[in-house]
C-alpha positions in Angstrom: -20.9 -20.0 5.1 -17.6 -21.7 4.1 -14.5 -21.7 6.0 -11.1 -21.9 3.6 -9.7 -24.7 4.8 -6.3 -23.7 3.8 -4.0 -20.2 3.1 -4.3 -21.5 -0.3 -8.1 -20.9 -0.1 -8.2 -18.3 1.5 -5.4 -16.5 -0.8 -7.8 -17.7 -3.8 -10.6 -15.8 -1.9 -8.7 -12.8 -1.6 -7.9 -12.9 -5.7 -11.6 -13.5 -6.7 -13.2 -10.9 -4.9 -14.0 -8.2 -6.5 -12.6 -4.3 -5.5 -12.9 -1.8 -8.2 -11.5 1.0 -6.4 -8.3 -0.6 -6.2 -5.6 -0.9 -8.7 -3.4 -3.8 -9.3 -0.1 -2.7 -7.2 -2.9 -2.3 -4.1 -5.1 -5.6 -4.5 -1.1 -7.1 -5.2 -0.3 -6.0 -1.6 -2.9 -7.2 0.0 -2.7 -10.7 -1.2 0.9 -10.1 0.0 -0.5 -9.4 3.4 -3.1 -11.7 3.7 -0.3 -14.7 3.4 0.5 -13.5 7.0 -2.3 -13.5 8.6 -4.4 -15.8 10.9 -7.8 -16.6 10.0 -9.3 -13.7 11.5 -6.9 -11.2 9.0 -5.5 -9.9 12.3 -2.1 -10.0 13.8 -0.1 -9.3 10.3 3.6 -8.0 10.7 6.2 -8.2 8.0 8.6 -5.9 7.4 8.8 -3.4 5.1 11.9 -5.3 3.9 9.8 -8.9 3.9 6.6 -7.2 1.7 9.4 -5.3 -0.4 10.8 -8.3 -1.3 8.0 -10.8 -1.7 5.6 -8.3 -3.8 8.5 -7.1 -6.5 7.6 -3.8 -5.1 10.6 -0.9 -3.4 9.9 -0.4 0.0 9.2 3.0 -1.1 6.0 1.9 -3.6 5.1 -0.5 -0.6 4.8 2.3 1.5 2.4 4.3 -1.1 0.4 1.3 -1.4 -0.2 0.8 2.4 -1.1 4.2 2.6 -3.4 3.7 -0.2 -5.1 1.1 1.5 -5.4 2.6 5.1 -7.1 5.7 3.3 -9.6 3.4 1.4 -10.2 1.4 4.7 -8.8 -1.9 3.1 -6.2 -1.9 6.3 -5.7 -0.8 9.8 -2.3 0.0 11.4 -0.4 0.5 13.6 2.6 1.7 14.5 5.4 -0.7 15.5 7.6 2.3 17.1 11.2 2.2 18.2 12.3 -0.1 21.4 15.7 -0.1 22.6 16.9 1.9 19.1 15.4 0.1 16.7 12.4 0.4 14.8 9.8 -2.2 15.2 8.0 -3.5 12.6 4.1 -2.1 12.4 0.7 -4.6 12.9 -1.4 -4.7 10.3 -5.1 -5.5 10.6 -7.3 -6.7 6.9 -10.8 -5.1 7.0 -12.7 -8.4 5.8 -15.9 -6.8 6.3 -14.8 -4.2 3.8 -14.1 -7.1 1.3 -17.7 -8.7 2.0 -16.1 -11.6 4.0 -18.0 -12.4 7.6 -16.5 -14.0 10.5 -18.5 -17.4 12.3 -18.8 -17.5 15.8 -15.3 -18.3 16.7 -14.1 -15.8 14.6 -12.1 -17.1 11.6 -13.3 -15.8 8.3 -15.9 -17.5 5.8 -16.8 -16.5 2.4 
């Protein structure tokens, strides 16, 4: 198995794989998200604002789309809440699996 040795690679894994049941705005997003993430696809936590901006998307449409993807098990999330009156952003999580990624022993994703 082959670790990306860069985001670049792993970004260009992202595009080349191959998901059917997801139209362009979704697979869009999740290249978005990926950007953020560690190896593992974990620990992912733009803003609203920040994906908004960076995908060409309205916050709105980003919304739909993260929806989409949490329903077709693409993404997991959760919920940033509010702390001290303000809302916090939310954690995403990339299912890799779901994408036919694996992880080696230490975790980090390999095609």
């Amino acid at each position: 198995m082959k670790l990306p040795e860069s985001q670049f690679e792993l970004t260009s894994m992202f595009i080349r794989t191959r998901t059917p049941d997801l139209r362009a705005p979704e697979k869009w997003l999740l290249v978005v998200l990926s950007d953020f993430g560690d190896e593992s696809g974990k620990r992912i936590y733009p803003s609203l604002k920040t994906l908004s901006d960076l995908s060409g998307m309205s916050k709105r449409a980003v919304q739909d789309n993260l929806n989409k993807l949490e329903s077709k098990g693409y993404i997991g999330r959760s919920s940033g809440g509010v702390f001290n009156g303000q809302n916090r952003t939310s954690t995403y999580v990339i299912n890799m699996e779901k994408l036919g990624f694996k992880y080696d022993d230490k975790g980090k994703v390999c095609s």
